[in-house]
LUMGUVO-646851 format. One record per residue (C-alpha): residue in three letters; x, y, z. Coordinates in steps of 0.25 Angstrom, whole numbers, padded with zeros to 4 digits, always signed. Example, Ala and Ser with C-alpha at 12.3 -4.5 7.8 and 13.67 -1.06 7.14 Angstrom:
ALA+0049-0018+0031SER+0055-0004+0029
***
This chain:
UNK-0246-0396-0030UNK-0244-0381-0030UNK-0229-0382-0034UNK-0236-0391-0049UNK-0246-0381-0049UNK-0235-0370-0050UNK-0227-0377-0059UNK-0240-0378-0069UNK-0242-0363-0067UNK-0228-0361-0071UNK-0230-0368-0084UNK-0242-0363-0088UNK-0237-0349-0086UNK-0224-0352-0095UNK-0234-0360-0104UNK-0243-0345-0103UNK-0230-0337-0107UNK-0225-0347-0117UNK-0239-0346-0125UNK-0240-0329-0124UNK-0225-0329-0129UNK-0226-0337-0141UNK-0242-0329-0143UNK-0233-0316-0142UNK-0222-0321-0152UNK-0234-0328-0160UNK-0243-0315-0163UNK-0230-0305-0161UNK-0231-0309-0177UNK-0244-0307-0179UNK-0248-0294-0187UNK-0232-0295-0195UNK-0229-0298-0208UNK-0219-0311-0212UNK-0210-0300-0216UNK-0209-0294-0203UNK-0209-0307-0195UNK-0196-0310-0203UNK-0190-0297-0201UNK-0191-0297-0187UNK-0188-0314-0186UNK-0175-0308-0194UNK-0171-0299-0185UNK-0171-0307-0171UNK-0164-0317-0181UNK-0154-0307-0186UNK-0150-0301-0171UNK-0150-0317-0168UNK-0140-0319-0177UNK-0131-0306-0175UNK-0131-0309-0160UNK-0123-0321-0164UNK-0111-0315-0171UNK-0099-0308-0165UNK-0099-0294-0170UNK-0088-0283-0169UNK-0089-0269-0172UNK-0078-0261-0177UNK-0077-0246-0175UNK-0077-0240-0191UNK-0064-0236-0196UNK-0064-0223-0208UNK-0057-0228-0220UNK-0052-0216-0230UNK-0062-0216-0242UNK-0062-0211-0254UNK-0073-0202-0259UNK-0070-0203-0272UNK-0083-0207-0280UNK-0082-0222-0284UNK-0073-0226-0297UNK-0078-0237-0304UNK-0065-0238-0313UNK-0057-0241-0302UNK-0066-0253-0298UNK-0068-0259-0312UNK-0058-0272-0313UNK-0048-0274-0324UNK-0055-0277-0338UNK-0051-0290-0339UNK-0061-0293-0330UNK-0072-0293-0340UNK-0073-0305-0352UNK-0069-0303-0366UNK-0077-0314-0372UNK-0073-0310-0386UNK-0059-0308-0387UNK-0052-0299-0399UNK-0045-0308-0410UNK-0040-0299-0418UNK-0033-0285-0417UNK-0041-0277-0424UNK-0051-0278-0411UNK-0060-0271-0403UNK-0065-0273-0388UNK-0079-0272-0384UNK-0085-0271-0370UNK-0100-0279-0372UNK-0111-0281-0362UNK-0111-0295-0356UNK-0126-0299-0361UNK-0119-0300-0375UNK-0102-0302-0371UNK-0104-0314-0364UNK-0108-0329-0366UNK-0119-0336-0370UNK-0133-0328-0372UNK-0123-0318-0367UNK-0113-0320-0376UNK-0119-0313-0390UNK-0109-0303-0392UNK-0098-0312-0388UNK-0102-0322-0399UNK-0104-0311-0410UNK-0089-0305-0407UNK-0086-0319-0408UNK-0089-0320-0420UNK-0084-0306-0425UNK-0071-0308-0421UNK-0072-0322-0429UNK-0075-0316-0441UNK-0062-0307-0441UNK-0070-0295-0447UNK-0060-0284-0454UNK-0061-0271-0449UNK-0051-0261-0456UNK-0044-0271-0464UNK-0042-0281-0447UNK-0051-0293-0442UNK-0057-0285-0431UNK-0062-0293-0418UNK-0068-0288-0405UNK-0066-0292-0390UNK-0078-0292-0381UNK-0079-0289-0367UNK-0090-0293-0360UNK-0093-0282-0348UNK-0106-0278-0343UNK-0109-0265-0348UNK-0109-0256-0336UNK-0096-0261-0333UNK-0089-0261-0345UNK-0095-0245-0345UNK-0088-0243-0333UNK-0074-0247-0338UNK-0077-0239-0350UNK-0082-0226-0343UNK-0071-0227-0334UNK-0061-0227-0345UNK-0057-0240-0337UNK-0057-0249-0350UNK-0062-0245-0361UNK-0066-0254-0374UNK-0067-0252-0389UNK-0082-0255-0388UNK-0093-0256-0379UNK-0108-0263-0382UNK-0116-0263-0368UNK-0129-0267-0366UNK-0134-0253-0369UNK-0134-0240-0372UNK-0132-0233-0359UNK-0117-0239-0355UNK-0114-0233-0369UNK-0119-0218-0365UNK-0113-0221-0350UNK-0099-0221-0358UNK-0101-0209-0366UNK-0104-0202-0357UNK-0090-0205-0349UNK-0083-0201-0361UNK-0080-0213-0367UNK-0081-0211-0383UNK-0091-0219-0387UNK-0095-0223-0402UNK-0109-0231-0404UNK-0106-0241-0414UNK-0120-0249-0412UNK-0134-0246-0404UNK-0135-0261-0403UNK-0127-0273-0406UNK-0138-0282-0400UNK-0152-0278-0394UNK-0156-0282-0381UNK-0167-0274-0370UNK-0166-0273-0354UNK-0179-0276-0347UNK-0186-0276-0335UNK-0189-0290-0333UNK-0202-0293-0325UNK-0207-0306-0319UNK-0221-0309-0326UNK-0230-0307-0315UNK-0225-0294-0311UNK-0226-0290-0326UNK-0242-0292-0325UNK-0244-0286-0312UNK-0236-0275-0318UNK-0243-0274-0331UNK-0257-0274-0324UNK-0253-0263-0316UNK-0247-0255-0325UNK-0252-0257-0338UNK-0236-0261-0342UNK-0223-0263-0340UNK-0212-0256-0343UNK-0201-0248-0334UNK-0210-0236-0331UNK-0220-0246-0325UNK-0209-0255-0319UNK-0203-0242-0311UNK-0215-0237-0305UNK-0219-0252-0301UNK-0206-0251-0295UNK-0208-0238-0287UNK-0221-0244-0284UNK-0213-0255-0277UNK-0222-0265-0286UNK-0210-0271-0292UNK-0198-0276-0289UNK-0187-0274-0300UNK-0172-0275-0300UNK-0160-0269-0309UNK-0147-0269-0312UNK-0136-0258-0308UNK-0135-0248-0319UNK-0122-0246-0317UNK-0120-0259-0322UNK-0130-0264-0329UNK-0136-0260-0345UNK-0150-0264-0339UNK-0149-0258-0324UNK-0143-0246-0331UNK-0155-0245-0341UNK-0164-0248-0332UNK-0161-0237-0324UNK-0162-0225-0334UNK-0175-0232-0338UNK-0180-0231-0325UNK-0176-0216-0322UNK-0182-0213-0336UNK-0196-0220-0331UNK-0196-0208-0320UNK-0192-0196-0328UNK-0190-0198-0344UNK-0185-0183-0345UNK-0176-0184-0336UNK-0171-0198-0328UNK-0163-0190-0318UNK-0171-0181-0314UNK-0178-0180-0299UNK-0192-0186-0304UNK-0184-0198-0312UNK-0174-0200-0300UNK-0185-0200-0289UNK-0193-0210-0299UNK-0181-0219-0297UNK-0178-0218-0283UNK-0192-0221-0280UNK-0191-0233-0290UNK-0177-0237-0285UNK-0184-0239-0270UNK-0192-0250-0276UNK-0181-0258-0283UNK-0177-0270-0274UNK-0162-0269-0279UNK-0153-0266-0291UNK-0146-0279-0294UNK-0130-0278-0297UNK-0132-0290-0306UNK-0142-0295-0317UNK-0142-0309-0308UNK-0144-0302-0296UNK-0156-0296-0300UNK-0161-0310-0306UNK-0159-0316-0295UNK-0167-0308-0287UNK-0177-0308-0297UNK-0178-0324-0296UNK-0178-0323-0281UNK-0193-0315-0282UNK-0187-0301-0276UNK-0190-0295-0291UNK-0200-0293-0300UNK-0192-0289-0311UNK-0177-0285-0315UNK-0170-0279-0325UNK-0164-0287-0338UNK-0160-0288-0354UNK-0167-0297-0363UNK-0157-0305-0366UNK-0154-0308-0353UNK-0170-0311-0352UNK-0173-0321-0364UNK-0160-0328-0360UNK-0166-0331-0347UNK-0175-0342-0347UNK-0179-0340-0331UNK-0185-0325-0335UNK-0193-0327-0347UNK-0202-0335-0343UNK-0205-0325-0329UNK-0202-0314-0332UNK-0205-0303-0343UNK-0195-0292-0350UNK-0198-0277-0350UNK-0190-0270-0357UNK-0186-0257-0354UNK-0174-0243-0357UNK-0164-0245-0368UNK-0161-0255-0376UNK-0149-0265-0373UNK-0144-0266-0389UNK-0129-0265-0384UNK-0125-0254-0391UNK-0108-0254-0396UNK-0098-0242-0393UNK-0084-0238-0398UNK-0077-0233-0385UNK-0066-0223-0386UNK-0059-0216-0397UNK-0056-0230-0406UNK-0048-0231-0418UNK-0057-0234-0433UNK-0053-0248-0431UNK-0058-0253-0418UNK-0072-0244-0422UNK-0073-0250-0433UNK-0072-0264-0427UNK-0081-0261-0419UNK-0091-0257-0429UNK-0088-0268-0435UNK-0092-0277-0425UNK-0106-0269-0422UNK-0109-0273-0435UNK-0104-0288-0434UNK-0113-0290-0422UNK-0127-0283-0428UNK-0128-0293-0438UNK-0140-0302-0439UNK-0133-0315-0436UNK-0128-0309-0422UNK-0141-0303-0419UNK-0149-0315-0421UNK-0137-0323-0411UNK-0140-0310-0402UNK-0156-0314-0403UNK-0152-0328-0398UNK-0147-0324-0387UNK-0157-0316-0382UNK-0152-0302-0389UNK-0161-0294-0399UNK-0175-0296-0392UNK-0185-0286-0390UNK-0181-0278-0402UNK-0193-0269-0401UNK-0189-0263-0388UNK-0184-0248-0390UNK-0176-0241-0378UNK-0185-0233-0370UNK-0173-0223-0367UNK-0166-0215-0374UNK-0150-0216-0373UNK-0147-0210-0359UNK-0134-0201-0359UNK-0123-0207-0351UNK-0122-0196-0341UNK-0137-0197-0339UNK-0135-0213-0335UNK-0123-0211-0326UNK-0133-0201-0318UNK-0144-0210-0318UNK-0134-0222-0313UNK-0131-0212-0301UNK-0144-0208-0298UNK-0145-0223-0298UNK-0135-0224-0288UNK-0141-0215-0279UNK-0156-0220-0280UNK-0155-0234-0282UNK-0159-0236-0267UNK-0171-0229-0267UNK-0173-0221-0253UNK-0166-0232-0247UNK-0151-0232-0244UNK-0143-0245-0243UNK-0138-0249-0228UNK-0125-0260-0231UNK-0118-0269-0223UNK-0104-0274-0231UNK-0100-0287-0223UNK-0086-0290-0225UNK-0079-0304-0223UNK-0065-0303-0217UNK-0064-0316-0212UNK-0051-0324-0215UNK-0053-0329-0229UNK-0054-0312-0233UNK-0040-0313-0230UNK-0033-0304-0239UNK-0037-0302-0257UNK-0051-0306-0251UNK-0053-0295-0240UNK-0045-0285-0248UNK-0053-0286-0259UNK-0064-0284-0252UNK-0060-0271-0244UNK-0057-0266-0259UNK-0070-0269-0265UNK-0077-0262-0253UNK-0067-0250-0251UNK-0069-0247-0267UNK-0084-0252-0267UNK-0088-0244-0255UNK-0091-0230-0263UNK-0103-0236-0270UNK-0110-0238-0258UNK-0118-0224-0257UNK-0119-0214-0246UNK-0133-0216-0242UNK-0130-0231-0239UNK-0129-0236-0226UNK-0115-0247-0224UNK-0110-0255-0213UNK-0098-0267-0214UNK-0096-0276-0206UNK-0083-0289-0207UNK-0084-0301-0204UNK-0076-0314-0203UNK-0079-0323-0189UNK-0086-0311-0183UNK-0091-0299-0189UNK-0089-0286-0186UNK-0096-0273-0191UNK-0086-0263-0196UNK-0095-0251-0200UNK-0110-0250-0195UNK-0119-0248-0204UNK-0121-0232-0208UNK-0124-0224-0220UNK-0112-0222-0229UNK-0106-0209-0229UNK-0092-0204-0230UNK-0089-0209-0215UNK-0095-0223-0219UNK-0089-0223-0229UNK-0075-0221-0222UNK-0078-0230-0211UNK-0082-0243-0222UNK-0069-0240-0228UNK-0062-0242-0215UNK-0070-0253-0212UNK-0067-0261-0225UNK-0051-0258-0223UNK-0052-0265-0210UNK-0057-0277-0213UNK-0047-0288-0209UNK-0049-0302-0212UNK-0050-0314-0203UNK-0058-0326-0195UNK-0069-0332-0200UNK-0080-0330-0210UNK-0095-0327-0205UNK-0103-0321-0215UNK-0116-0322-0213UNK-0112-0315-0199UNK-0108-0303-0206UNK-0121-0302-0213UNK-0129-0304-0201UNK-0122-0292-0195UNK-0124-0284-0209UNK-0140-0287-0208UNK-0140-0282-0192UNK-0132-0271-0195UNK-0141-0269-0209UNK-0155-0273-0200UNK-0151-0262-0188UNK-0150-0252-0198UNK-0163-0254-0205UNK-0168-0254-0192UNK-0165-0239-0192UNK-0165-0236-0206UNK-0175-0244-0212UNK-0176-0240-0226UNK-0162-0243-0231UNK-0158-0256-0241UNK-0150-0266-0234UNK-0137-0272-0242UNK-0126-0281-0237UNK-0113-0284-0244UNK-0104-0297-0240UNK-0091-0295-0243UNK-0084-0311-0241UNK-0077-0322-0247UNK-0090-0331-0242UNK-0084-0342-0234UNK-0092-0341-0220UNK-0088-0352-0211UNK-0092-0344-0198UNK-0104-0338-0191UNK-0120-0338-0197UNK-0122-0345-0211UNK-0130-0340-0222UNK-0143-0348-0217UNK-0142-0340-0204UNK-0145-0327-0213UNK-0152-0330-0225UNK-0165-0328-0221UNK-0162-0314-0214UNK-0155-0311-0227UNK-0167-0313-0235UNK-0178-0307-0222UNK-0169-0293-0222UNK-0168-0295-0238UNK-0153-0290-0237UNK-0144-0291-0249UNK-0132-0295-0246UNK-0124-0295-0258UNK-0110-0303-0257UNK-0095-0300-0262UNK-0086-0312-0262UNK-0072-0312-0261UNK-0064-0324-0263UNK-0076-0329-0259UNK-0086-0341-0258UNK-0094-0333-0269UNK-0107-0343-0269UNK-0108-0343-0253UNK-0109-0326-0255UNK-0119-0326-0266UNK-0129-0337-0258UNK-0128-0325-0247UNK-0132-0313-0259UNK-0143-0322-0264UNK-0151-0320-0250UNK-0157-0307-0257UNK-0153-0307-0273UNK-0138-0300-0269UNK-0126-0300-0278UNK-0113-0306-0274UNK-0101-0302-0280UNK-0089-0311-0281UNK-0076-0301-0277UNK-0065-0311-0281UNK-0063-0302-0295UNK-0056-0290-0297UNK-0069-0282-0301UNK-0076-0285-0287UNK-0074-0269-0284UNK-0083-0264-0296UNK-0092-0274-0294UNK-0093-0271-0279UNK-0095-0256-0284UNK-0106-0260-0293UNK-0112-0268-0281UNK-0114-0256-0272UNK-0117-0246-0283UNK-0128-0255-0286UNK-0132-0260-0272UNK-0127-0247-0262
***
């Protein structure tokens, strides 16, 4: 008898402790938001998961560096690489470098149909048919082969103004043949019910009330690089204008911006990027031309357009000292494309709307916009500096062009990354080993990342999603100590995991931590990388081409 009533005084004091347990884990919530139960769920989840993977660390290595600023004529593949979709057919020719909203295909493809048709007619200039071949090249990127003195067409018709000034000012003789070829206007566009709860509170819309919104942290826009983009590019000396209209780089303009740029969730490196995310529900609205608006059906209807900065006409230049001829051709063909025919095509394809809107900016020297691009660079981040983790692949399959290619594109790409950054790497191929511990990016860090990158070897197995559950510890620790930084994580792979924890194990850690981790693919299983970018509206970047270096240049310029 007394040994059963023990052994039910046992039970009900297991029974007592078992019911104050679960009470203590049950209210230990009690009081917290959703957000923070996640957080904290993440991280037992996230030391769970780094417990299970066999880490190495290496002692950092110095490489030698080269302090030389960045040189983007070096990174910018051979011509080639960029369409001619109108080809010369007669001798007496001229080349002309076009935006692609109007070079290209389809809606897209205006320009391309009009030159078409030009060179079809066999038009004598000068006693010669004359023809013209287009290229279709963005137009920050065709600026840059053209400022660099890289490449250097007879003719240049970006999406505005601006590119136009940037080349002056590099002292590329430049002749404006035409203001416009065809009209077209950048906007802000704005989903429909933030346009109302916009207007009610502050009587309109336009980009004065859109930036203090933003500085408010009452809406949540993205843009494009200005580098690269006609509308980011616009945007941007719109904005500082809004600040200070007497002088856009001043202290109150650039204080204005940085203040605004705190409250910007991101600044995409592409127009589908920044869809994207928009379509996810993390924007309220992004930045856009009209023609690329009417000619989306999924936008019209949700969404409305503000206008905004200078107009988009595509203005054409002469470039360089040409001979009478080739101006003439091209005078010839600026006339060709304004007829009335052309411009009613144009309309059809979504060109030549919105006629009424005049540019809210006066041209912008070229000098003044190469400033205001840096004060970009150094601003964009707001008061918070970036902490990175580059998580390199150099399992077997990297063996040789792969690994090499990729040691290139990070040793050239590395002096976009911006001293008040934060950078760790770390390798992986069956294990993962962290190469260089996260720490701000100065000279030594930068020596020691170069001689981390040169001695990646390649070998073993792929585990992936290992190597980013290390990045987001080694990311996590450091926001524990320095909270008010932006996290970023860059895969560097050819994709193939066939090791370690899969991409289910850390999807939702990815989406609690809200890390971007934007992907490069080399030789690589391109759609696996960009299912791992799309976690949090990242770009992926497909390295298997001979421009991956400048495009991993504008990557960190944008995102670093």
């Amino acid at each position: 008898m007394k040994n059963k009533s023990f052994f039910l005084s046992g039970i009900i004091i297991v029974l007592v402790f078992g019911l104050v347990y679960a009470g203590v884990k049950l209210t230990a919530n009690l009081g917290k938001s959703s957000v923070q139960v996640a957080a904290e769920n993440a991280g037992e989840r996230l030391s769970e998961l780094y417990s299970d993977i066999s880490i190495a660390t290496d002692k950092p290595v110095k490489g030698q560096i080269d302090l030389n600023p960045a040189d983007v004529a070096e990174t910018l593949p051979d011509i080639s690489k960029f369409p001619i979709t109108v080809g010369s057919t007669t001798d007496n020719f001229v080349e002309i470098f076009s935006s692609t909203e109007k070079s290209g295909t389809g809606v897209d493809g205006w320009l391309t149909e009009v030159a078409t048709e030009f060179n079809q007619a066999k038009i004598e200039v000068n006693g010669k048919p004359a023809s013209v071949k287009i290229r279709n090249i963005a137009s920050g990127t065709a600026t840059d082969y053209i400022k660099s003195r890289t490449y250097i067409p007879d003719a240049f018709t970006p999406s505005n103004e601006l590119w136009g000034e940037i080349v002056k000012a590099n002292s590329i003789k430049t002749q404006l043949i035409t203001k416009r070829l065809v009209g077209n206007v950048p906007g802000i566009v704005i989903s429909k019910a933030k346009h109302d709860a916009l207007v009610e509170k502050y009587g309109s819309v336009n980009v004065k009330t859109i930036t203090e919104a933003i500085s408010n942290n009452e809406f949540a826009m993205g843009y494009t690089d200005p580098f690269a983009s006609s509308t980011g590019l616009n945007f941007l000396v719109t904005a500082l204008n809004t600040f200070d209209s007497s002088n856009i780089l001043g202290e109150k303009a650039v204080k204005g911006f940085e203040r605004f740029q705190s409250n910007v969730p991101f600044t995409a490196s592409t127009t589908i990027q920044m869809r994207d995310a928009a379509k996810s529900g993390a924007l309220d609205g992004f930045v856009l031309e009209y023609q690329t608006y009417v000619n989306a059906a999924d936008l019209k209807g949700s969404y409305v357009f503000t206008p905004f900065g200078v107009r988009h006409d595509s203005p054409l230049y002469a470039l360089g000292d040409l001979p009478q001829n080739k101006l003439d051709v091209i005078k010839k063909f600026a006339e060709f494309v304004t007829q009335e025919k052309y411009q009613k095509t144009a309309k059809e394809k979504g060109f030549n709307g919105l006629e009424d809107y005049k540019s809210e900016l006066a041209p912008v020297d070229g000098n003044l916009l190469a400033s205001a691009q840096k004060v970009w660079k150094e601003k964009k981040n707001g008061t918070k500096p970036i902490v990175a983790v580059f998580v390199t692949d150099v399992s077997g399959s990297m063996a040789g062009a792969p690994l090499n290619r990729l040691k290139e594109s990070l040793i050239k790409g590395q002096k976009y990354l911006g001293k008040d950054n934060s950078i760790g790497l770390v390798s992986y191929s069956s294990g993962v080993t962290i190469k260089l511990p996260i720490a701000k990016y100065d000279t030594n860090q930068q020596s020691m990342f170069v001689g981390a990158v040169n001695s990646l070897q390649a070998s073993g197995g792929t585990s992936t999603f290992d190597g980013i559950i290390v990045a987001l510890k080694m990311i996590q620790d450091e926001l524990a100590v320095n909270p008010n930084m932006k996290p970023i994580i860059f895969v560097l792979s050819d994709g193939e995991t066939n090791e370690g924890h899969s991409l289910k194990d850390i999807k939702g850690l990815v989406e609690i931590y809200k890390v971007p981790i934007y992907t490069i693919g080399y030789n690589a299983n391109i759609k696996a990388l960009e299912s791992i970018s799309s976690i949090n509206e990242a770009a992926s970047i497909n390295a298997d081409t001979d421009d991956v270096v400048y495009k991993l240049g504008n990557l960190f310029n944008v995102q670093m």
